[in-house]
N, CA, C and O atoms as a Tripos MOL2 file, in Angstrom:
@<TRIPOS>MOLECULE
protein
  300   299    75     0     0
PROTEIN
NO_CHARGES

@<TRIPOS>ATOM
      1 N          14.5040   22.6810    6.8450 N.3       1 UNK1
      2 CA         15.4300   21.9310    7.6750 C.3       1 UNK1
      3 C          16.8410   22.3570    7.2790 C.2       1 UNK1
      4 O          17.1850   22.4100    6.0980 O.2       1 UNK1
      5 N          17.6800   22.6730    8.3370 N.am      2 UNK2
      6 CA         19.2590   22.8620    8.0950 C.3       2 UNK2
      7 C          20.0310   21.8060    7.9040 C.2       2 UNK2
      8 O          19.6290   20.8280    8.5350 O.2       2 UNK2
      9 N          20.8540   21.6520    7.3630 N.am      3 UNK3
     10 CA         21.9610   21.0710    7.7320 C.3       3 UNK3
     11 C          22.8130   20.4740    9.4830 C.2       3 UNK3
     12 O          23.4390   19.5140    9.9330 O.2       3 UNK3
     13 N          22.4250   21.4380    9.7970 N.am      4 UNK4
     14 CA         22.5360   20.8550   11.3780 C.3       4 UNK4
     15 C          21.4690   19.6730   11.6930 C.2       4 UNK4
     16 O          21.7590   18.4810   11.7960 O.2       4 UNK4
     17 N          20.6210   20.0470   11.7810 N.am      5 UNK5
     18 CA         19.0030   19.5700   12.2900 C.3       5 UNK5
     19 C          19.3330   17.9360   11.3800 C.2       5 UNK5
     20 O          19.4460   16.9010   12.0380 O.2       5 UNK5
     21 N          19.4400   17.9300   10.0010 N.am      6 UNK6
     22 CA         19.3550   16.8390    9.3900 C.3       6 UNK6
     23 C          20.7440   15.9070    9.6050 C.2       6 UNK6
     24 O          20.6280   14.7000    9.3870 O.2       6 UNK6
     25 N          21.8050   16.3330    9.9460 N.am      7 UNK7
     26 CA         22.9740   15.8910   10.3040 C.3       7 UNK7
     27 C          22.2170   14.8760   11.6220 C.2       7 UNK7
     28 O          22.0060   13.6690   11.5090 O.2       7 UNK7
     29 N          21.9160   15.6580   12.7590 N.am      8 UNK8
     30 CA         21.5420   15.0030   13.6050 C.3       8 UNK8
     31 C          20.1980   14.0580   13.7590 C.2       8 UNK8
     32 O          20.0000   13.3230   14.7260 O.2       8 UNK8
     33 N          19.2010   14.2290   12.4950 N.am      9 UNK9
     34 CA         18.1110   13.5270   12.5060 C.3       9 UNK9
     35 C          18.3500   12.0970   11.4370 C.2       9 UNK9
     36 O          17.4770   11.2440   11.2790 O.2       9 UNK9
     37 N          19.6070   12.0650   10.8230 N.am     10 UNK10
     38 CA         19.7410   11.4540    9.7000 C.3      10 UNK10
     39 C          19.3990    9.9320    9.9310 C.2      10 UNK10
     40 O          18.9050    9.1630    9.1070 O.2      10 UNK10
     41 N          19.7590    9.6740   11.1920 N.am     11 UNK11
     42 CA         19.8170    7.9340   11.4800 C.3      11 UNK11
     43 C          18.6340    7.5900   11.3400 C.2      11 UNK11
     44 O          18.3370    6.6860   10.5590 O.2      11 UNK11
     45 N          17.3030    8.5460   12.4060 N.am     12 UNK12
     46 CA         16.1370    8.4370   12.1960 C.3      12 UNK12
     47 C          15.3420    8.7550   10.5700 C.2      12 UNK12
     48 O          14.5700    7.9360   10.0710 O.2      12 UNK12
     49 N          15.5380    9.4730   10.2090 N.am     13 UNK13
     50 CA         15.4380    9.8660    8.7520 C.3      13 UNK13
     51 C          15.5390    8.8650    7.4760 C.2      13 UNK13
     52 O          14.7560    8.7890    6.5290 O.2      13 UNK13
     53 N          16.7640    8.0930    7.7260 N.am     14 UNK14
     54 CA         17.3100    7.2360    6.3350 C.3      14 UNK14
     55 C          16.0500    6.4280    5.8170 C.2      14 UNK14
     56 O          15.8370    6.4250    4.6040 O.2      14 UNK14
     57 N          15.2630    5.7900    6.6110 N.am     15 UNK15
     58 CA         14.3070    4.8340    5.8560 C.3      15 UNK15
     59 C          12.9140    5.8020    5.3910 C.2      15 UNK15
     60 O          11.9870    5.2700    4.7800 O.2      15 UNK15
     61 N          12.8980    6.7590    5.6280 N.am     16 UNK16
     62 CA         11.9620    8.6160    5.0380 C.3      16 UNK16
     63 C          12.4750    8.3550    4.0020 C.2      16 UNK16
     64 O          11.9220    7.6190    3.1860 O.2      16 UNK16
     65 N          13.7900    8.9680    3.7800 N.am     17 UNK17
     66 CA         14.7550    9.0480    2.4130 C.3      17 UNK17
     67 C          14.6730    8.3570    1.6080 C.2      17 UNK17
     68 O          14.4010    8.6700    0.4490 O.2      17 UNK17
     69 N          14.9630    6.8480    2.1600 N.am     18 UNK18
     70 CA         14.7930    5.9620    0.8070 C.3      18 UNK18
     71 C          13.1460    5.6030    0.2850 C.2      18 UNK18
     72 O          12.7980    5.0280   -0.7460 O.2      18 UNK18
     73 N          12.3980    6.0990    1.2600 N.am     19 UNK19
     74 CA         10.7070    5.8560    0.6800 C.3      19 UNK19
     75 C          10.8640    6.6450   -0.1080 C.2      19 UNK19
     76 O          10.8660    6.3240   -1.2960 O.2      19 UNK19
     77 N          11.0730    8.1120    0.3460 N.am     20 UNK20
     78 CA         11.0020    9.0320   -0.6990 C.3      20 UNK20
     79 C          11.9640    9.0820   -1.8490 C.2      20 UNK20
     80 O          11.6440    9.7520   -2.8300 O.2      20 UNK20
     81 N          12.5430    8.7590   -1.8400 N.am     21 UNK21
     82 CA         13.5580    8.1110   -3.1880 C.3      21 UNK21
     83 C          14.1960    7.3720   -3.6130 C.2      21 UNK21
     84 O          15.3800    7.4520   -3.9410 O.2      21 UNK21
     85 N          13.0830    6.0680   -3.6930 N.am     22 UNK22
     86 CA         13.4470    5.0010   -3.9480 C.3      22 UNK22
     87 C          14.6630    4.3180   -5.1700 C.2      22 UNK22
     88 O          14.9080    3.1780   -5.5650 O.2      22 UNK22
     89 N          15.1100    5.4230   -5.4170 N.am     23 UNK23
     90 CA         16.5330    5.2330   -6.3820 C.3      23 UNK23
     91 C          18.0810    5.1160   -5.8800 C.2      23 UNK23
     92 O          19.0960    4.5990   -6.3470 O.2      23 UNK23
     93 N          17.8140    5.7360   -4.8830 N.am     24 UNK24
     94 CA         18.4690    6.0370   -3.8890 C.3      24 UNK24
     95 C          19.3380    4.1910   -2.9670 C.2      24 UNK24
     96 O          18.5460    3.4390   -2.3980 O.2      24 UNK24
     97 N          20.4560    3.9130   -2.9950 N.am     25 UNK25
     98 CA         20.4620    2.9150   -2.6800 C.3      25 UNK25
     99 C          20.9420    2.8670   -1.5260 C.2      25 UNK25
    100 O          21.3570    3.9600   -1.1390 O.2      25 UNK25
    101 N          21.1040    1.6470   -0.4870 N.am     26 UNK26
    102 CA         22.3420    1.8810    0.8460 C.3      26 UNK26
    103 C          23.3730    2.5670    0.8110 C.2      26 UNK26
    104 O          23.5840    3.6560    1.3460 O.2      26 UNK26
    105 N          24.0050    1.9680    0.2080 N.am     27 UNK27
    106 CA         25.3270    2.8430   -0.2230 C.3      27 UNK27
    107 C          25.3140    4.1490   -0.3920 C.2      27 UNK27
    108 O          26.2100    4.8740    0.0400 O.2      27 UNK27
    109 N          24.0770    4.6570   -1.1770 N.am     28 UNK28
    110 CA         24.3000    6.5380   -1.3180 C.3      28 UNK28
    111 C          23.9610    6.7420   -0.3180 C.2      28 UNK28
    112 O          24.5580    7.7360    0.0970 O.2      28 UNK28
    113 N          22.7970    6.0750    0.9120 N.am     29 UNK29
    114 CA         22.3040    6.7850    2.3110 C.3      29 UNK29
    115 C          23.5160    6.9930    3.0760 C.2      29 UNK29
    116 O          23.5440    7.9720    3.8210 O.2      29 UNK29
    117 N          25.1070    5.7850    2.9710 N.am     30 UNK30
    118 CA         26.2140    5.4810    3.8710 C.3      30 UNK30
    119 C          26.8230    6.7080    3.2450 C.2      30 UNK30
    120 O          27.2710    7.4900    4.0840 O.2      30 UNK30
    121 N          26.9480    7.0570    2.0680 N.am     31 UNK31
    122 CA         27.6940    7.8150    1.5990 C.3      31 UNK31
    123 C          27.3810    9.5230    2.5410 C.2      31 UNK31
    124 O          28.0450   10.1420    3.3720 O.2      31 UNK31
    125 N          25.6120    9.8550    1.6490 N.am     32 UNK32
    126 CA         25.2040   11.1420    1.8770 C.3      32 UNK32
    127 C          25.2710   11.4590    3.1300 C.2      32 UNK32
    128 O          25.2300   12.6820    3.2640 O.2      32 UNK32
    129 N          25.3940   10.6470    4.5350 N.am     33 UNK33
    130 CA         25.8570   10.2400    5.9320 C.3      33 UNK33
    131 C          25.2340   11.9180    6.6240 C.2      33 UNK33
    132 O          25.8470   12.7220    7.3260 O.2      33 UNK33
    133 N          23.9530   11.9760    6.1350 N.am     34 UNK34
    134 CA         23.1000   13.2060    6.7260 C.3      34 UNK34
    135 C          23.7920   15.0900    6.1660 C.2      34 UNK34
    136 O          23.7240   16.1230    6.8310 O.2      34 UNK34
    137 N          24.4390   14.8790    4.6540 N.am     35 UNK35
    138 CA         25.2510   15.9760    4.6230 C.3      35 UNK35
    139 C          24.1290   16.5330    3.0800 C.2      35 UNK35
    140 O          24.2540   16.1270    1.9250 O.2      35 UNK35
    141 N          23.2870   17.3640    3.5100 N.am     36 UNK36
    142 CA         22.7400   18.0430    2.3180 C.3      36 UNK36
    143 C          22.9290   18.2230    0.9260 C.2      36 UNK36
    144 O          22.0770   18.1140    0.0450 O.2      36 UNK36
    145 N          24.6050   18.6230    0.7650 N.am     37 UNK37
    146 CA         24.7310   18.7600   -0.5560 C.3      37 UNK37
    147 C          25.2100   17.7720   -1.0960 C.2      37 UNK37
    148 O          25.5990   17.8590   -2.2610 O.2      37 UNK37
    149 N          25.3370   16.1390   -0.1230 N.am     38 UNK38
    150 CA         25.6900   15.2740   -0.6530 C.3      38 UNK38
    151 C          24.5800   14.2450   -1.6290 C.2      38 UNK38
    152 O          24.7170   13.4130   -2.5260 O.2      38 UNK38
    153 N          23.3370   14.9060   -0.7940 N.am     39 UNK39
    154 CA         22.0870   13.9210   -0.9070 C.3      39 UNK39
    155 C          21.7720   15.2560   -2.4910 C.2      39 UNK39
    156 O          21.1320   14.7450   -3.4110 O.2      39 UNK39
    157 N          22.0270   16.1580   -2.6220 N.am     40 UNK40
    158 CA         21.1040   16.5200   -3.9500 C.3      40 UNK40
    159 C          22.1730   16.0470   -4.7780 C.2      40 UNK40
    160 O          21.7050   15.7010   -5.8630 O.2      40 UNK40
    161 N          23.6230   15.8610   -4.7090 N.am     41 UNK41
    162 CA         24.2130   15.5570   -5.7320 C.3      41 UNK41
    163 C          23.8840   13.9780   -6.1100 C.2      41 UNK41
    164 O          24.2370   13.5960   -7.2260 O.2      41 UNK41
    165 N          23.1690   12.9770   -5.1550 N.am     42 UNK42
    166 CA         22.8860   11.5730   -5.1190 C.3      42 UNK42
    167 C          21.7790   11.5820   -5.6870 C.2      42 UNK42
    168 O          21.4330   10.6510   -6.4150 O.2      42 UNK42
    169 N          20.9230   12.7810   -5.4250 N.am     43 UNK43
    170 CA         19.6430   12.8760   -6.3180 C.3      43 UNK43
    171 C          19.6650   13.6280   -7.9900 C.2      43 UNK43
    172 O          18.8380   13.4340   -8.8810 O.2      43 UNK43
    173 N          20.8040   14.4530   -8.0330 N.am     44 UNK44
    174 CA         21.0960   14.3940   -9.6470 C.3      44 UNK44
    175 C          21.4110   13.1560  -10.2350 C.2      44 UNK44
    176 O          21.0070   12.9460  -11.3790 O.2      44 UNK44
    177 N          22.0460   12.3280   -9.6590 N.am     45 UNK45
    178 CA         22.9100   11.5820  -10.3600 C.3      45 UNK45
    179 C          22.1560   10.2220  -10.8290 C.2      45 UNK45
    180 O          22.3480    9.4640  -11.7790 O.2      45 UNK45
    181 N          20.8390   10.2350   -9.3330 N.am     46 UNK46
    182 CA         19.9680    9.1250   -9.8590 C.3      46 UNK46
    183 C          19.0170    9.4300  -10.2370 C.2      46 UNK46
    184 O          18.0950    8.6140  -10.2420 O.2      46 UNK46
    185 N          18.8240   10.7890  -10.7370 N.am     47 UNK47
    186 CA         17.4340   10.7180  -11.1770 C.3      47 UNK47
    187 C          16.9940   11.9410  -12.1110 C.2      47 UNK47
    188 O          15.8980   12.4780  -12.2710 O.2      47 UNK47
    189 N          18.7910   12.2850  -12.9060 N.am     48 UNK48
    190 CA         18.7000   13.3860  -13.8900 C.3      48 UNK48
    191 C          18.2770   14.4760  -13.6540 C.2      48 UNK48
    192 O          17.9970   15.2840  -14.5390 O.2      48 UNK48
    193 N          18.1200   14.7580  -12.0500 N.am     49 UNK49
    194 CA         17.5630   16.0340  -12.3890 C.3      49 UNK49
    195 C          18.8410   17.2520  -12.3230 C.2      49 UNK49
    196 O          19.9740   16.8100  -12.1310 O.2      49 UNK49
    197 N          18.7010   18.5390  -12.4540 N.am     50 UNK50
    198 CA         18.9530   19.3480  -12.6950 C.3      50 UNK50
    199 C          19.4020   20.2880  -10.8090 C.2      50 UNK50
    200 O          18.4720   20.4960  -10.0300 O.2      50 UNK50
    201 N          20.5040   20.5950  -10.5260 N.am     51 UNK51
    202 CA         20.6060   21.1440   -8.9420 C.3      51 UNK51
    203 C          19.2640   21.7070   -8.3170 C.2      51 UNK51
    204 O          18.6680   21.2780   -7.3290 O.2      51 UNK51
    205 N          18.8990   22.8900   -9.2250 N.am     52 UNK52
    206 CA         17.5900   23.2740   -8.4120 C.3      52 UNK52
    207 C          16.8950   22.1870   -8.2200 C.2      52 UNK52
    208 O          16.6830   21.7120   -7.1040 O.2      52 UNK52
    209 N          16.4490   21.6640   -9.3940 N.am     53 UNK53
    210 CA         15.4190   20.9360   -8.8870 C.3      53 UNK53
    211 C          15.5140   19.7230   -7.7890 C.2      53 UNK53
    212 O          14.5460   19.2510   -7.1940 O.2      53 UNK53
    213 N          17.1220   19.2410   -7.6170 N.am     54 UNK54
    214 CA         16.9170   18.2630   -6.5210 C.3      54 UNK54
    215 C          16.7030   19.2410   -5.4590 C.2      54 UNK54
    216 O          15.7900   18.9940   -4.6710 O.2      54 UNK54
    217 N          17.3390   20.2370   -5.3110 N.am     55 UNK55
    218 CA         17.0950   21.5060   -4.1080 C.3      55 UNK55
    219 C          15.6580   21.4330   -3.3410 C.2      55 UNK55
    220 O          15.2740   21.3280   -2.1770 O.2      55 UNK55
    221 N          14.8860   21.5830   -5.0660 N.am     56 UNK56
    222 CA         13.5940   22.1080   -4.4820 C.3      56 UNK56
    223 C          12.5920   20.8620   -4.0530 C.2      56 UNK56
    224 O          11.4430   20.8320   -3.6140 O.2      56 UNK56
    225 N          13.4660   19.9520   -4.3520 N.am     57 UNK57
    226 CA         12.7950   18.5320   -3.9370 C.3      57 UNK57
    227 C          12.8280   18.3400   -2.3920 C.2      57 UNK57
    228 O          11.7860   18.4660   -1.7480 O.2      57 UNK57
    229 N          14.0360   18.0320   -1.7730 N.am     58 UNK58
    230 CA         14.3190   17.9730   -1.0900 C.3      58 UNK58
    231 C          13.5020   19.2410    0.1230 C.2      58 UNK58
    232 O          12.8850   18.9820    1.1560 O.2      58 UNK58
    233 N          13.7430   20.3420   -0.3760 N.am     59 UNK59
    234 CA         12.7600   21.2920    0.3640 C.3      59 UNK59
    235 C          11.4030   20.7830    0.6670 C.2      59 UNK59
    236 O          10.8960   20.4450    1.7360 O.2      59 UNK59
    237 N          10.9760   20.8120   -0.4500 N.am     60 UNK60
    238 CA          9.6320   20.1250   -0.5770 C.3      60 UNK60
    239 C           9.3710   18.9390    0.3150 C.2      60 UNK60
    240 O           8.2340   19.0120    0.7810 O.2      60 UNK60
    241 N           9.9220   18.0500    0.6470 N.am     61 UNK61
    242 CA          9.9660   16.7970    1.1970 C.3      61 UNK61
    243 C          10.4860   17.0620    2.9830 C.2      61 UNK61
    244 O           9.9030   16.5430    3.9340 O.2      61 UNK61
    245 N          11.4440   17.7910    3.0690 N.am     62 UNK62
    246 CA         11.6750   18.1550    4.6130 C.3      62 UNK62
    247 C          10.8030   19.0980    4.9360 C.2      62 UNK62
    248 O          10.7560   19.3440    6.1420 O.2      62 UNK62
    249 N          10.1120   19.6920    4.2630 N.am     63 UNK63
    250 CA          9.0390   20.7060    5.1510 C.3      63 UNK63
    251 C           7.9640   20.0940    5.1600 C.2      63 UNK63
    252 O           7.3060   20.2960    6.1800 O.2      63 UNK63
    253 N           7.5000   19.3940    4.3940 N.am     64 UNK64
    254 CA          6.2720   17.9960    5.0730 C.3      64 UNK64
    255 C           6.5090   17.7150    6.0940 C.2      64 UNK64
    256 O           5.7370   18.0640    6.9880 O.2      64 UNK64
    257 N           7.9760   16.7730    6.4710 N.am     65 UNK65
    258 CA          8.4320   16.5200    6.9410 C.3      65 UNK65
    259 C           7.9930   16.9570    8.9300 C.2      65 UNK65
    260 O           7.4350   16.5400    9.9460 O.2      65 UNK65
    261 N           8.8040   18.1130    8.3140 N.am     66 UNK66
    262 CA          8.7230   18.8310    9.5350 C.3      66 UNK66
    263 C           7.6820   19.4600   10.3880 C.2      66 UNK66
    264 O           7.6500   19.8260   11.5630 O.2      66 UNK66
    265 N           6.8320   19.4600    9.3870 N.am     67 UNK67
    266 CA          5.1430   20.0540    9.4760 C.3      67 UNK67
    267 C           4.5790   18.6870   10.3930 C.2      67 UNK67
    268 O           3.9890   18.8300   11.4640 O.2      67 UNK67
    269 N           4.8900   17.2680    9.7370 N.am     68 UNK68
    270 CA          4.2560   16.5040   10.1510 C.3      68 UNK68
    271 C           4.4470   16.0700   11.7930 C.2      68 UNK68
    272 O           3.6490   15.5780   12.5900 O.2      68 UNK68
    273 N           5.8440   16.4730   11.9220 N.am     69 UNK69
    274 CA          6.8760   16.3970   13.0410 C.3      69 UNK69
    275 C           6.3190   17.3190   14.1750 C.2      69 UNK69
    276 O           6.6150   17.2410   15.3670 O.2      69 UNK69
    277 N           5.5260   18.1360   13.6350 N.am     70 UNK70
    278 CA          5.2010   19.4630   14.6060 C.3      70 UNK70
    279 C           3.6310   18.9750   15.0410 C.2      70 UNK70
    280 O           3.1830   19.0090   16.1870 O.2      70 UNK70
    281 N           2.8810   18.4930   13.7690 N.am     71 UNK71
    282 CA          1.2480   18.3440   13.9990 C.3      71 UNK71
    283 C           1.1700   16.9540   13.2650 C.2      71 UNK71
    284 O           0.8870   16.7410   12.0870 O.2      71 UNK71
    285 N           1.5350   15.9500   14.3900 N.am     72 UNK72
    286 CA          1.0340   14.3270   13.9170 C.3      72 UNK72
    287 C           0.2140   14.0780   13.5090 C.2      72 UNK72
    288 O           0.1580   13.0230   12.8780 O.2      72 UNK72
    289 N          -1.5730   15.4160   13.7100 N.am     73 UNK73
    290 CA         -2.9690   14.7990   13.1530 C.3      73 UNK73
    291 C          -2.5550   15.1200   11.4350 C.2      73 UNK73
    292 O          -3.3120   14.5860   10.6240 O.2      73 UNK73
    293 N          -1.5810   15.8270   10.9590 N.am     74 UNK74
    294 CA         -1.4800   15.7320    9.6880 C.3      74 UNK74
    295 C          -1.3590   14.7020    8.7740 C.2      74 UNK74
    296 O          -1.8740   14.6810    7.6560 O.2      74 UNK74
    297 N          -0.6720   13.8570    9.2700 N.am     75 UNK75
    298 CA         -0.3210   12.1970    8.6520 C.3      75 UNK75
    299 C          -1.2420   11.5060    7.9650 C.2      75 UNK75
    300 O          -0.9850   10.3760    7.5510 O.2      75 UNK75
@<TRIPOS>BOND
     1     1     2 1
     2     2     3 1
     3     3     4 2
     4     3     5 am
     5     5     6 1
     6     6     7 1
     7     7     8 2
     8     7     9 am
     9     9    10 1
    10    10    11 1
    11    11    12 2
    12    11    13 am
    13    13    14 1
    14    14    15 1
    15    15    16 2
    16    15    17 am
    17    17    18 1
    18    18    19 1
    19    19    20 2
    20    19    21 am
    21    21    22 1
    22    22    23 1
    23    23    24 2
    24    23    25 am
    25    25    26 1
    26    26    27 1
    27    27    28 2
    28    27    29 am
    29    29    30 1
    30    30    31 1
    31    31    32 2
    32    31    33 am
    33    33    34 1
    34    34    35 1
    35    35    36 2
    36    35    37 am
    37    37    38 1
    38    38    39 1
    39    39    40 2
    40    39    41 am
    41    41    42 1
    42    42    43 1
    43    43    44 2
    44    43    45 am
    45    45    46 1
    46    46    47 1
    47    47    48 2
    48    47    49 am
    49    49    50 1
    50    50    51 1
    51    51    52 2
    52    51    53 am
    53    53    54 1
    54    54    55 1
    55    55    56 2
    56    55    57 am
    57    57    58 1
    58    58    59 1
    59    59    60 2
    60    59    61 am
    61    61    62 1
    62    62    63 1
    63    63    64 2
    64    63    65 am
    65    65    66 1
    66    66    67 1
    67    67    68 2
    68    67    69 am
    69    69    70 1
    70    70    71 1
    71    71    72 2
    72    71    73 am
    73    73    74 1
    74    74    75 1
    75    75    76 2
    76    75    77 am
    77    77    78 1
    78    78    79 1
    79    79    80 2
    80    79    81 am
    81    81    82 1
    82    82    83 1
    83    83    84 2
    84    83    85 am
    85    85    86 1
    86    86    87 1
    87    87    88 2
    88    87    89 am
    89    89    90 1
    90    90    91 1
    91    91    92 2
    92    91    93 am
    93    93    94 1
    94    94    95 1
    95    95    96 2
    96    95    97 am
    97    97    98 1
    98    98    99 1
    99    99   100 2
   100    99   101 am
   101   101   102 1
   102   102   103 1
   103   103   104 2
   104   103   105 am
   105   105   106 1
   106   106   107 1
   107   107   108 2
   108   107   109 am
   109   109   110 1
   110   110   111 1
   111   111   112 2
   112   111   113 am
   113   113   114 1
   114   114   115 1
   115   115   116 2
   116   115   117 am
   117   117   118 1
   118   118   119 1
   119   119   120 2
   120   119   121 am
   121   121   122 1
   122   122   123 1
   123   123   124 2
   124   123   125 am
   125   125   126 1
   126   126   127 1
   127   127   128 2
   128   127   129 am
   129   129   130 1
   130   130   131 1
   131   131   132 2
   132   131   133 am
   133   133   134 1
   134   134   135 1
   135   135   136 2
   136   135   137 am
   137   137   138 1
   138   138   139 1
   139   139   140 2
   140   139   141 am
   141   141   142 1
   142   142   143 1
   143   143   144 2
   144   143   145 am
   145   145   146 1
   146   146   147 1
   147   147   148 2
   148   147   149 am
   149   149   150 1
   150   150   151 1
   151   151   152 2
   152   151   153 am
   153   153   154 1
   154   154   155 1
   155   155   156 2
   156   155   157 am
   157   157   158 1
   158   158   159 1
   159   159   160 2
   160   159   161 am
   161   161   162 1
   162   162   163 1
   163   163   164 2
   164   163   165 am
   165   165   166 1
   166   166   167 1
   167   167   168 2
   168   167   169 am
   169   169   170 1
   170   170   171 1
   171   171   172 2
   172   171   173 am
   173   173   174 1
   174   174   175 1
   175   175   176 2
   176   175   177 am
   177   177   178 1
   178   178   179 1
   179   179   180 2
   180   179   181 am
   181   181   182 1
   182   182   183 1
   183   183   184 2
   184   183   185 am
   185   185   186 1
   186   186   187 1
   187   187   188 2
   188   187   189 am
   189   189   190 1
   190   190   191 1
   191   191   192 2
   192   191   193 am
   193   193   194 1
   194   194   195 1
   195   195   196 2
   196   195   197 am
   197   197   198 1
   198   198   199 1
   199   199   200 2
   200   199   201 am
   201   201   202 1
   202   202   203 1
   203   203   204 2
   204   203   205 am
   205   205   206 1
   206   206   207 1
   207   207   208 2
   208   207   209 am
   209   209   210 1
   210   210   211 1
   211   211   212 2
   212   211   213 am
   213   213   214 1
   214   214   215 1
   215   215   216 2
   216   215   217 am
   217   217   218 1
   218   218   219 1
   219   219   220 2
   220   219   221 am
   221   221   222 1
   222   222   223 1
   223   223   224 2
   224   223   225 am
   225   225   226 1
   226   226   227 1
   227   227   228 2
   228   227   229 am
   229   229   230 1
   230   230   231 1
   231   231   232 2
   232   231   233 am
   233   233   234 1
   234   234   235 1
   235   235   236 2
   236   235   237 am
   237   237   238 1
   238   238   239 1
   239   239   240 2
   240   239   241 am
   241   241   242 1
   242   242   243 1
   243   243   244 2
   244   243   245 am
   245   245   246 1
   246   246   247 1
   247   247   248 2
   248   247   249 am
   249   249   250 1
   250   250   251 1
   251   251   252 2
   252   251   253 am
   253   253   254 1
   254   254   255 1
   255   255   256 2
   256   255   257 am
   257   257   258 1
   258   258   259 1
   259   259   260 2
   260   259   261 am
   261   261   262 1
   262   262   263 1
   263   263   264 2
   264   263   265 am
   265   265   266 1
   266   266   267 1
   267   267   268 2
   268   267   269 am
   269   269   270 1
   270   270   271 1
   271   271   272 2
   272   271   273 am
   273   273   274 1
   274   274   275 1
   275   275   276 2
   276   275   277 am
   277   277   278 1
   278   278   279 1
   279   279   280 2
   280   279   281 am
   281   281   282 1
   282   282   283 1
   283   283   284 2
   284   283   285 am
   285   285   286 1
   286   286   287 1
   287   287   288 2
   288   287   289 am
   289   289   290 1
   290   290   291 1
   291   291   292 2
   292   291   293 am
   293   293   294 1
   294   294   295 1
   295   295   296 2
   296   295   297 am
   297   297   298 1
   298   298   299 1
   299   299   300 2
@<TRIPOS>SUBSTRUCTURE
     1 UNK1         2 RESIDUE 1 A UNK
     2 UNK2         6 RESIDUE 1 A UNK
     3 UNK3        10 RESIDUE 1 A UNK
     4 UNK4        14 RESIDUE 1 A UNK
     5 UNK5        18 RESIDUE 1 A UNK
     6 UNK6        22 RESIDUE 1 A UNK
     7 UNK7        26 RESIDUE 1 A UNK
     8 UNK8        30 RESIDUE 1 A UNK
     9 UNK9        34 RESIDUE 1 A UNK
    10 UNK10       38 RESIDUE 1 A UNK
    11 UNK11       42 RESIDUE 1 A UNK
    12 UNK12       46 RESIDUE 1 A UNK
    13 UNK13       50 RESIDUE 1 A UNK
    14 UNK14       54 RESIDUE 1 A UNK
    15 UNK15       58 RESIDUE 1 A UNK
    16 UNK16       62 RESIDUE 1 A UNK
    17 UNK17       66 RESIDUE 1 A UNK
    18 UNK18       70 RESIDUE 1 A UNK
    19 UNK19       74 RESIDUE 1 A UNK
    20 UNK20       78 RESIDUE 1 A UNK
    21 UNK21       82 RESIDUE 1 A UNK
    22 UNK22       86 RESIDUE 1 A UNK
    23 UNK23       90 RESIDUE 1 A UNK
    24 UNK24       94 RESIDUE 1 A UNK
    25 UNK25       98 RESIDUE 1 A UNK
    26 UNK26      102 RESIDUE 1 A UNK
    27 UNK27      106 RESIDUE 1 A UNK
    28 UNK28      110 RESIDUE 1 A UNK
    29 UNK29      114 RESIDUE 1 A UNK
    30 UNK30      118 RESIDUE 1 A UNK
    31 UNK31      122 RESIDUE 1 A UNK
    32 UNK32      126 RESIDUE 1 A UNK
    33 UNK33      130 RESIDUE 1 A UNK
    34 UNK34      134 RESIDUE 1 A UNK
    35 UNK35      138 RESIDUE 1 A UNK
    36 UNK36      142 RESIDUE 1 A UNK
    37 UNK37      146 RESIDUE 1 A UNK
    38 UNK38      150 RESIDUE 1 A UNK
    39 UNK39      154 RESIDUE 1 A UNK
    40 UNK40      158 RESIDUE 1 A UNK
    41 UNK41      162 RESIDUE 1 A UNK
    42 UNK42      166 RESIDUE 1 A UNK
    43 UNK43      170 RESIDUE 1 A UNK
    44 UNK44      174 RESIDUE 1 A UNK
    45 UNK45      178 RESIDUE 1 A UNK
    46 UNK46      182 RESIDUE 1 A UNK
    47 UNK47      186 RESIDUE 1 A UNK
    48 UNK48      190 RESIDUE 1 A UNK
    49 UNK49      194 RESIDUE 1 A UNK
    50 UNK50      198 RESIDUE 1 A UNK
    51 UNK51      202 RESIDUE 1 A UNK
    52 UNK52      206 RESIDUE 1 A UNK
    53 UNK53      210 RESIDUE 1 A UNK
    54 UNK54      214 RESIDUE 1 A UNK
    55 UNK55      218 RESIDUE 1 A UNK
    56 UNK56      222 RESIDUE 1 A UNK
    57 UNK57      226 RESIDUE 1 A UNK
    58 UNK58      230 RESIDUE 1 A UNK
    59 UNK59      234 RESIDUE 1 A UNK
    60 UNK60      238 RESIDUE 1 A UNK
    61 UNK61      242 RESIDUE 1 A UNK
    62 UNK62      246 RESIDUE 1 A UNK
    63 UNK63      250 RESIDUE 1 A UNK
    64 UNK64      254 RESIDUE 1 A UNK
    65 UNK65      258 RESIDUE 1 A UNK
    66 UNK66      262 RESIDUE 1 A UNK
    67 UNK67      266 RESIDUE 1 A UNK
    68 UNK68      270 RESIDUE 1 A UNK
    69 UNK69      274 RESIDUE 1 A UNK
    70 UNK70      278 RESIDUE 1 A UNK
    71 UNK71      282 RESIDUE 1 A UNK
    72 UNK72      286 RESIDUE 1 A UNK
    73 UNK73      290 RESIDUE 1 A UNK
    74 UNK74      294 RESIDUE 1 A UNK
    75 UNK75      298 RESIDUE 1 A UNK
């Protein structure tokens, strides 16, 4: 997923986000306001990790995502 794509999917998205990272509070969803490098720096900050690895989180989690988005019998 780009940055474009998630900019515009974000409204629908936010309650994804906070399942998937439940550390994550209102305030960082108002903050990260669908902007990529805002959400891995919200995910270092709550949850120690290291840039790649929020990177590769986040990857990890929008290409489910998107997989699931494409083929609903996946769910």
């Amino acid at each position: 997923m780009n940055q474009d794509i998630l900019t515009g999917k974000w409204k629908q998205m936010r309650g994804q986000v906070k399942q998937w990272w439940g550390k994550l509070t209102d305030d960082d969803l108002d903050r990260i306001d669908g902007t990529m490098d805002k959400l891995a720096g919200a995910l270092q900050e709550r949850y120690g990790w290291e840039r790649d690895q929020a990177e590769r989180e986040m990857k990890k989690r929008f290409d489910r995502y998107d997989q699931e988005m494409r083929d609903p019998a996946q769910r």
